[in-house]
Biopython code that builds the backbone (N, CA, C, O; Angstrom):
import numpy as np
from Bio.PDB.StructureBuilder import StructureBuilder

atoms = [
    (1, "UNK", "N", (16.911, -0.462, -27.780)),
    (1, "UNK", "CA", (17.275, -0.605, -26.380)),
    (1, "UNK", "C", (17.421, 0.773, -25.746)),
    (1, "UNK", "O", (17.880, 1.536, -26.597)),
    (2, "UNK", "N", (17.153, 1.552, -24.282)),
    (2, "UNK", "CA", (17.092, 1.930, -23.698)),
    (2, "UNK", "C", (18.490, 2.435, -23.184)),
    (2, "UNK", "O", (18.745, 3.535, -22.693)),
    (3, "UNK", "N", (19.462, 1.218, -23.446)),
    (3, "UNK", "CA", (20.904, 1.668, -22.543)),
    (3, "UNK", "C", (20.979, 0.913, -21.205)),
    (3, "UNK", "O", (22.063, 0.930, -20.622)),
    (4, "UNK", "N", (20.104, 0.354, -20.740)),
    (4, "UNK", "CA", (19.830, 0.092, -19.253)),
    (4, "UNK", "C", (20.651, -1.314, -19.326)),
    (4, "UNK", "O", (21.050, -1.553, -20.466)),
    (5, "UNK", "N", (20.996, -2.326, -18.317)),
    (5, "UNK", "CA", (21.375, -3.414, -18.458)),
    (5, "UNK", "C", (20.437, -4.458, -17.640)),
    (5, "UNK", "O", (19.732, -4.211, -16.662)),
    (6, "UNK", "N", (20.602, -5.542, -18.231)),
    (6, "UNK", "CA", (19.206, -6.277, -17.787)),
    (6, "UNK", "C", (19.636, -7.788, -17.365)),
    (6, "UNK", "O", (18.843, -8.730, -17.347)),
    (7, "UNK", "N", (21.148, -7.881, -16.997)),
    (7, "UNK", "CA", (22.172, -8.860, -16.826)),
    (7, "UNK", "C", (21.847, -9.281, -15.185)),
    (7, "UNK", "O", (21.925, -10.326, -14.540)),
    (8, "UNK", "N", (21.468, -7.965, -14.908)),
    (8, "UNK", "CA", (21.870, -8.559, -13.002)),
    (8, "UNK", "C", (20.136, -9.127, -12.631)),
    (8, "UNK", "O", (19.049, -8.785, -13.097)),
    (9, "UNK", "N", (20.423, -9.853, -11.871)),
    (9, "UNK", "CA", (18.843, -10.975, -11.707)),
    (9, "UNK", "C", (18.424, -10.671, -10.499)),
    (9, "UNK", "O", (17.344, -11.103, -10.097)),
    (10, "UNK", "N", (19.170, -9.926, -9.780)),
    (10, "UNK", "CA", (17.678, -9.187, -8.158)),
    (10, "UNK", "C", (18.175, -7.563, -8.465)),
    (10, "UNK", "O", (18.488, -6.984, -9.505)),
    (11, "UNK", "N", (18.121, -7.294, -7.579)),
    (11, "UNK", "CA", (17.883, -5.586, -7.504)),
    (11, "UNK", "C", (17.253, -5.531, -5.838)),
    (11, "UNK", "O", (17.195, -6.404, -4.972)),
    (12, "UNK", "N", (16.770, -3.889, -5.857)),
    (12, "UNK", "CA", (16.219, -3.505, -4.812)),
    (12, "UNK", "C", (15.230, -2.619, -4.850)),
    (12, "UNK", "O", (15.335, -1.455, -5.235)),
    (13, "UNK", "N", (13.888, -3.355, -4.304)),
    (13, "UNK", "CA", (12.489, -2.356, -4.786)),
    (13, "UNK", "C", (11.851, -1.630, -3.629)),
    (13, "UNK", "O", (12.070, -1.583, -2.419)),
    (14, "UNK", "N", (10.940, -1.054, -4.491)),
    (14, "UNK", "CA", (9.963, -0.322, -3.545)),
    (14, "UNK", "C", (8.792, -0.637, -4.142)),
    (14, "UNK", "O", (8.638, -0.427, -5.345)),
    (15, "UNK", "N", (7.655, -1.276, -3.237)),
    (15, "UNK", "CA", (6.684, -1.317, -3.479)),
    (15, "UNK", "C", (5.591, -0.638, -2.737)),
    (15, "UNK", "O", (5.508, -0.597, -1.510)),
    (16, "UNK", "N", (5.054, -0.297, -3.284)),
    (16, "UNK", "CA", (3.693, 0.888, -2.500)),
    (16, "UNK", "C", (2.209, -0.204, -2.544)),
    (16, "UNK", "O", (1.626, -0.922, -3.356)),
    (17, "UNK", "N", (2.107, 0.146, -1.381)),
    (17, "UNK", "CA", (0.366, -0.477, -1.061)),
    (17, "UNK", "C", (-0.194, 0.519, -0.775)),
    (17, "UNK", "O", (0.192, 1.624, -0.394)),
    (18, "UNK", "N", (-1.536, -0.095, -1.057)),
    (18, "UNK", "CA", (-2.705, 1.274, -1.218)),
    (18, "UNK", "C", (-3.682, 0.673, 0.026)),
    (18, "UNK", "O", (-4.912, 0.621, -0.002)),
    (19, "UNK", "N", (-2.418, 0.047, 1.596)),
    (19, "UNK", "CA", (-3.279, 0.194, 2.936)),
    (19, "UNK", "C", (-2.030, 0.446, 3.481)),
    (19, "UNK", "O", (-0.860, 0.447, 3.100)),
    (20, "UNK", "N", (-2.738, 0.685, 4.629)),
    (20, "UNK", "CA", (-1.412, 0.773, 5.805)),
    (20, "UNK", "C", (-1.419, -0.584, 6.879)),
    (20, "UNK", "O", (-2.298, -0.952, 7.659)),
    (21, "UNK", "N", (-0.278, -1.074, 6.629)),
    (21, "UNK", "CA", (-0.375, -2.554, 7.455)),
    (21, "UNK", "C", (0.184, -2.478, 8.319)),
    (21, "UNK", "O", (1.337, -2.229, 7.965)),
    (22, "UNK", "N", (0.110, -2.549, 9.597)),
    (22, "UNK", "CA", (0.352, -3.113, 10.866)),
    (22, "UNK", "C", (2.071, -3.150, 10.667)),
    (22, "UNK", "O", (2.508, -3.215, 9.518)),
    (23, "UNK", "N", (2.967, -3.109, 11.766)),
    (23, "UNK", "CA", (4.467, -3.244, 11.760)),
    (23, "UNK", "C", (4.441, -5.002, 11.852)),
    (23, "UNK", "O", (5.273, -5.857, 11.546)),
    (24, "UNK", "N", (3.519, -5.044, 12.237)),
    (24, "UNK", "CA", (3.910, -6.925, 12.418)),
    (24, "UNK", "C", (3.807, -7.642, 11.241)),
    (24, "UNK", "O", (4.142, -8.820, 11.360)),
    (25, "UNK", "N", (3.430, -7.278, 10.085)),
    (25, "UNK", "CA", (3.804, -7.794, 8.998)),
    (25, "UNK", "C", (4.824, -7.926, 8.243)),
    (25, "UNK", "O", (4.945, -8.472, 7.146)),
    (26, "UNK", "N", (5.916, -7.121, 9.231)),
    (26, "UNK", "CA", (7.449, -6.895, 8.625)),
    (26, "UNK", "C", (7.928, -8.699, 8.534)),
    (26, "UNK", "O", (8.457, -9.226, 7.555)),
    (27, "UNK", "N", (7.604, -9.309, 9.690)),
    (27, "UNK", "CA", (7.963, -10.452, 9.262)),
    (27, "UNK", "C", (7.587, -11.714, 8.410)),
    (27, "UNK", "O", (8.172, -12.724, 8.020)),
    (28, "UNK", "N", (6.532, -11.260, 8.324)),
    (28, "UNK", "CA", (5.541, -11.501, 6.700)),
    (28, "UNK", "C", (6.349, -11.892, 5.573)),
    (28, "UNK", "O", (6.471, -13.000, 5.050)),
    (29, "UNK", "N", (7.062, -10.397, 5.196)),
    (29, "UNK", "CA", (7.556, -9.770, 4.282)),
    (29, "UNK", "C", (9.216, -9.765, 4.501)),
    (29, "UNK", "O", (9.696, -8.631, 4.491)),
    (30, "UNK", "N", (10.273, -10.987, 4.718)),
    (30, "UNK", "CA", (11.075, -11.073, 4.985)),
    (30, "UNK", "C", (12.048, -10.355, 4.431)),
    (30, "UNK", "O", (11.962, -10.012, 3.252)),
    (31, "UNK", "N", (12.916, -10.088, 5.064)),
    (31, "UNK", "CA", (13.874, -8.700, 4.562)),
    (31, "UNK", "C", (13.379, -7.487, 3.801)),
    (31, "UNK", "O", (14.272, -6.845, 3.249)),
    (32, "UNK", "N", (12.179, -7.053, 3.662)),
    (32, "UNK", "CA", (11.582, -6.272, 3.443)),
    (32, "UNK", "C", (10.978, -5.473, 4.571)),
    (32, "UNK", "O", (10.204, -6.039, 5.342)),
    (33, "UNK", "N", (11.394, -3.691, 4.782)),
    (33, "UNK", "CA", (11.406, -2.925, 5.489)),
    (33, "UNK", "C", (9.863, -2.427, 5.093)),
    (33, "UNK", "O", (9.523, -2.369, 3.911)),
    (34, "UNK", "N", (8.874, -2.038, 6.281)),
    (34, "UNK", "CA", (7.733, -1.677, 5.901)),
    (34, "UNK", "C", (7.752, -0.065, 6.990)),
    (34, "UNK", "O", (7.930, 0.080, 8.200)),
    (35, "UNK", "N", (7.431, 1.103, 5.678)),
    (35, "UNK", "CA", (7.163, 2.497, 5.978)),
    (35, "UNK", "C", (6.194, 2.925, 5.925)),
    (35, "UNK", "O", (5.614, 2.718, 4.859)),
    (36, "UNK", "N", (5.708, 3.456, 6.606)),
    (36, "UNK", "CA", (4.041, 3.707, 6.499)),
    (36, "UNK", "C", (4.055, 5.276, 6.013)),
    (36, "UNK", "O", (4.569, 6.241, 6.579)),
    (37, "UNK", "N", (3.187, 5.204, 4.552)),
    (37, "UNK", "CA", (3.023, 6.528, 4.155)),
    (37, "UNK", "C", (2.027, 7.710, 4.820)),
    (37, "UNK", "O", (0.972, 7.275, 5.280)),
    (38, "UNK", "N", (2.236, 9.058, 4.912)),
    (38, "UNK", "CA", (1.391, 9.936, 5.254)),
    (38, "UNK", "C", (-0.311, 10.040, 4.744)),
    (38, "UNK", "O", (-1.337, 10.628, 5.085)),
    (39, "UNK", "N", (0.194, 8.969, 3.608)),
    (39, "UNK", "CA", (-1.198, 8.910, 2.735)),
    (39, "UNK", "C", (-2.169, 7.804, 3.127)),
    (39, "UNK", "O", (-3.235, 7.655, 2.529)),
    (40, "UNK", "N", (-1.724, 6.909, 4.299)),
    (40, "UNK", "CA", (-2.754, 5.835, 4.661)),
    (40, "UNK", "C", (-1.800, 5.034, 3.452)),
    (40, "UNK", "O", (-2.536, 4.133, 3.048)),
    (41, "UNK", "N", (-0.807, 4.981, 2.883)),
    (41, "UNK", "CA", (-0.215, 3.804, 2.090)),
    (41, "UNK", "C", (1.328, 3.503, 2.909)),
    (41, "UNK", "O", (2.049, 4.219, 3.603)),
    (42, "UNK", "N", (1.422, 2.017, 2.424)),
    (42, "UNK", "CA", (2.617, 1.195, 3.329)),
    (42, "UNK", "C", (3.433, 1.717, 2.132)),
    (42, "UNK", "O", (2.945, 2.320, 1.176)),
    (43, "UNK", "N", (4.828, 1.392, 2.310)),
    (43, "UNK", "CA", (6.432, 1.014, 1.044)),
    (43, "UNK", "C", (6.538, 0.152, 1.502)),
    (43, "UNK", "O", (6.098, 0.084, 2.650)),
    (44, "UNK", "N", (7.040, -0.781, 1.032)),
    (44, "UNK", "CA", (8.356, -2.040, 1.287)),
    (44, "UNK", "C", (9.156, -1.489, 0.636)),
    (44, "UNK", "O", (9.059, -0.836, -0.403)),
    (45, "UNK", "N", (10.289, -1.853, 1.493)),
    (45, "UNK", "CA", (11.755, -1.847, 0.675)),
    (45, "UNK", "C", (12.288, -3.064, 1.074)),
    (45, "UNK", "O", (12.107, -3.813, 2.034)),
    (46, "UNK", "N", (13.136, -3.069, -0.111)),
    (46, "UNK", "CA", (13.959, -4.463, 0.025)),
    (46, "UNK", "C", (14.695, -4.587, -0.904)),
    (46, "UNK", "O", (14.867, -3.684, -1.723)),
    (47, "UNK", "N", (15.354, -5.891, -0.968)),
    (47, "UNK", "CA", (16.396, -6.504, -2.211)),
    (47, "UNK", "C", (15.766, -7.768, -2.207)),
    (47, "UNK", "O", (15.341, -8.339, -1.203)),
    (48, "UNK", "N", (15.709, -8.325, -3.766)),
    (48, "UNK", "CA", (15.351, -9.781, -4.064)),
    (48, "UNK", "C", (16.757, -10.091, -4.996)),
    (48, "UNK", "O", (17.572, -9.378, -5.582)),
    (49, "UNK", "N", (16.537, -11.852, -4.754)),
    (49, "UNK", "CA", (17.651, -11.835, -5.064)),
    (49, "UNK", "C", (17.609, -12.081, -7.173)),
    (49, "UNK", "O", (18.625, -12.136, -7.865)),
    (50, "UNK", "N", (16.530, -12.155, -7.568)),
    (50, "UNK", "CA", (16.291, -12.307, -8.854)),
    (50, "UNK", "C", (14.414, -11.451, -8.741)),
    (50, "UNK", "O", (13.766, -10.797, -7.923)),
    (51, "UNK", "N", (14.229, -12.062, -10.243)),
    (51, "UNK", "CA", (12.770, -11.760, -10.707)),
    (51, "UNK", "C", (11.849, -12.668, -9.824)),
    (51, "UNK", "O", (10.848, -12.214, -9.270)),
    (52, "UNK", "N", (12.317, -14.222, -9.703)),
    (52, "UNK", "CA", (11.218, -15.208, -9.354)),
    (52, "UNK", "C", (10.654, -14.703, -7.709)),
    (52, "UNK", "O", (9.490, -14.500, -7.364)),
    (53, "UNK", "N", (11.870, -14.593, -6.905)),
    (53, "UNK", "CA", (11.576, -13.714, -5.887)),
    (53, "UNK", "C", (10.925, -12.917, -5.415)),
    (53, "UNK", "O", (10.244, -12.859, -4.391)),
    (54, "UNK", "N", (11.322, -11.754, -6.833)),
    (54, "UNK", "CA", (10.223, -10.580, -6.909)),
    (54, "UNK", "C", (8.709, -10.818, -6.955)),
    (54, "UNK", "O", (7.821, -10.221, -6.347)),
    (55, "UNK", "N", (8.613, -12.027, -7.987)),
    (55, "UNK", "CA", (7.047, -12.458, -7.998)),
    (55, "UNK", "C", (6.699, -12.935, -6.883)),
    (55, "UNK", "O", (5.562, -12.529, -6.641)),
    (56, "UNK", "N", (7.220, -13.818, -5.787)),
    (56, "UNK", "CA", (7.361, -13.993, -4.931)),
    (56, "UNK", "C", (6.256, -13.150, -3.834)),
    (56, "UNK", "O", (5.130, -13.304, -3.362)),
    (57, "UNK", "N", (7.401, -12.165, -3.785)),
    (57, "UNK", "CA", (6.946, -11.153, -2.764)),
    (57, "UNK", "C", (5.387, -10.298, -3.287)),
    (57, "UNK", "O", (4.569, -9.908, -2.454)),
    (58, "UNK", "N", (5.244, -10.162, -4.435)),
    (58, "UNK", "CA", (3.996, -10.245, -4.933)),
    (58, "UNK", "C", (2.747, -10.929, -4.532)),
    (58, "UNK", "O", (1.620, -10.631, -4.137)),
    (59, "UNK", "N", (3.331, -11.800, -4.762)),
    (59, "UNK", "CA", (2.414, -13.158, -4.443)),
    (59, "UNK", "C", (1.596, -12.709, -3.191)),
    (59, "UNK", "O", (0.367, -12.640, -3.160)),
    (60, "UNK", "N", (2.414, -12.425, -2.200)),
    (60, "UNK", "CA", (2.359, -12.564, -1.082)),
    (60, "UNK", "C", (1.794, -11.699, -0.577)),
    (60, "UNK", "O", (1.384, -11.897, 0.567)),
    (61, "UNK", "N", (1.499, -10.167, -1.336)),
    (61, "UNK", "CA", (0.445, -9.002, -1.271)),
    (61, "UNK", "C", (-0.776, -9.385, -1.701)),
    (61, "UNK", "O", (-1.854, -9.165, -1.148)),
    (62, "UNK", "N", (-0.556, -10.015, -2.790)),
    (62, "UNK", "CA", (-2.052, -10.953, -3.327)),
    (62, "UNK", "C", (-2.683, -11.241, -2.517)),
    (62, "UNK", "O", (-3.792, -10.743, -2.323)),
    (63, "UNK", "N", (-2.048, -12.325, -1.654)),
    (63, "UNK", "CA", (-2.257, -13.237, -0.889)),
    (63, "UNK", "C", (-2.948, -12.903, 0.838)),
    (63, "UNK", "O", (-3.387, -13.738, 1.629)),
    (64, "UNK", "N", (-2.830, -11.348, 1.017)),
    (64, "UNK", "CA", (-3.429, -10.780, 2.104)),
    (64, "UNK", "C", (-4.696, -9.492, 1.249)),
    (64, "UNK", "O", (-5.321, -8.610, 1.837)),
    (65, "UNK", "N", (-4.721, -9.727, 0.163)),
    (65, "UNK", "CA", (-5.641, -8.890, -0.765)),
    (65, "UNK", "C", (-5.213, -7.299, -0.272)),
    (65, "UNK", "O", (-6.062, -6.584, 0.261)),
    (66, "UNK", "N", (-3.933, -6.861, -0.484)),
    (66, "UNK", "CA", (-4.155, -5.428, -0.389)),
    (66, "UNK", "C", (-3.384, -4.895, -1.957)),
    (66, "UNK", "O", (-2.368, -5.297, -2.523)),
    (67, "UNK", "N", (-4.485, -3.718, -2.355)),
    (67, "UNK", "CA", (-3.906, -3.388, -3.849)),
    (67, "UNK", "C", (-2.580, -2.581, -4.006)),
    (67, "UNK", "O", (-2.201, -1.963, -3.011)),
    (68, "UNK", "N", (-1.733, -2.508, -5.296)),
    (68, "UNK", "CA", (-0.735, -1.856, -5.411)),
    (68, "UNK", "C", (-0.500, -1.183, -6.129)),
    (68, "UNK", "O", (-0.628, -1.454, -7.323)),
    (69, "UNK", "N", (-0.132, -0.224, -5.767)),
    (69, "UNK", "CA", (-0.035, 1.693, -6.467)),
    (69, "UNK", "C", (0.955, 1.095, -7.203)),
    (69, "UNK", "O", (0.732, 0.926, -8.402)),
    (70, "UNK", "N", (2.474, 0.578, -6.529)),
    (70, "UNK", "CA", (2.911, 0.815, -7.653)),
    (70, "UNK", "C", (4.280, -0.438, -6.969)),
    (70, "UNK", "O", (4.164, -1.016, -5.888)),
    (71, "UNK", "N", (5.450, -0.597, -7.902)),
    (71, "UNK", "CA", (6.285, -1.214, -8.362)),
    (71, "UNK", "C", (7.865, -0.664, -8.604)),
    (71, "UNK", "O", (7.999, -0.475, -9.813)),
    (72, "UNK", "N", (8.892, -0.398, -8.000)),
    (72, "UNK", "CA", (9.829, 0.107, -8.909)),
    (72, "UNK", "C", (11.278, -0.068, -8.647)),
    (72, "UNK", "O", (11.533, 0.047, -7.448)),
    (73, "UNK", "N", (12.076, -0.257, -9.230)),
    (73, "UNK", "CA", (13.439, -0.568, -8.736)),
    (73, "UNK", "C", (14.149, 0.365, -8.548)),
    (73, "UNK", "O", (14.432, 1.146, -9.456)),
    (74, "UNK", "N", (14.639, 0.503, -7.192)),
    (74, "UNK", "CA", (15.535, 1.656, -6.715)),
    (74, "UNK", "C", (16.622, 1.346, -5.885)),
    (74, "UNK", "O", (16.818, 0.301, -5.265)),
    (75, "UNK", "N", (17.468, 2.596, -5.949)),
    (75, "UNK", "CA", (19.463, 2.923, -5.294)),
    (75, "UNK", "C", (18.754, 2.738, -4.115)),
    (75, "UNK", "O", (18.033, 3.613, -3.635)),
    (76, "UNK", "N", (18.990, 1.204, -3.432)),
    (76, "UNK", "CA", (19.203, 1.769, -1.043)),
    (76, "UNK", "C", (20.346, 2.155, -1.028)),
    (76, "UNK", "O", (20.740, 2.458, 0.099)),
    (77, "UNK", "N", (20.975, 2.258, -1.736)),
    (77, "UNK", "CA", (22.670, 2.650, -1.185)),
    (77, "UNK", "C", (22.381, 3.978, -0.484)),
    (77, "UNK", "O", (23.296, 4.605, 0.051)),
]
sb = StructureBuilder()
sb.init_structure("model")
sb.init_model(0)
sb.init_chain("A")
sb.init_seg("    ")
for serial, (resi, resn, name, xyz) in enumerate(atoms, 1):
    if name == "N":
        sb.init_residue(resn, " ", resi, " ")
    sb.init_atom(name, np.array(xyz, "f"), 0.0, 1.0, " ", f" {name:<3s}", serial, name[0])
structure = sb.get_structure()
């Protein structure tokens, strides 16, 4: 084991897309904040409230076909 704890079931991510989407997809992407990178790539940020969620919101990038750099759980505090 790592040390990490794997007890709590949402968190708060950042996900990177490899387009830049429109601000009107913020409501798309419910409670998820959309930043548009310098690089022509979007972030979401957000909190889910578990994993299924998380796939969820996945889904839902699928689901407008834009690809993803990347994935990761991070402090909004």
């Amino acid at each position: 084991m790592d040390g990490t704890t794997r007890d709590e079931p949402g968190g708060c991510y950042e996900i990177r897309l490899d387009a830049r989407l429109d601000p009107r997809w913020a409501s798309w992407f419910d409670g998820f904040d959309l930043d548009p990178g310098e690089d022509g790539s979007t972030v979401l940020r957000g909190q889910v409230a578990d994993q299924a969620a998380l796939h969820g919101v996945l889904h839902q990038v699928r689901d407008i076909g834009v690809p993803i750099i990347s994935v990761a759980q991070v402090d909004l505090s």
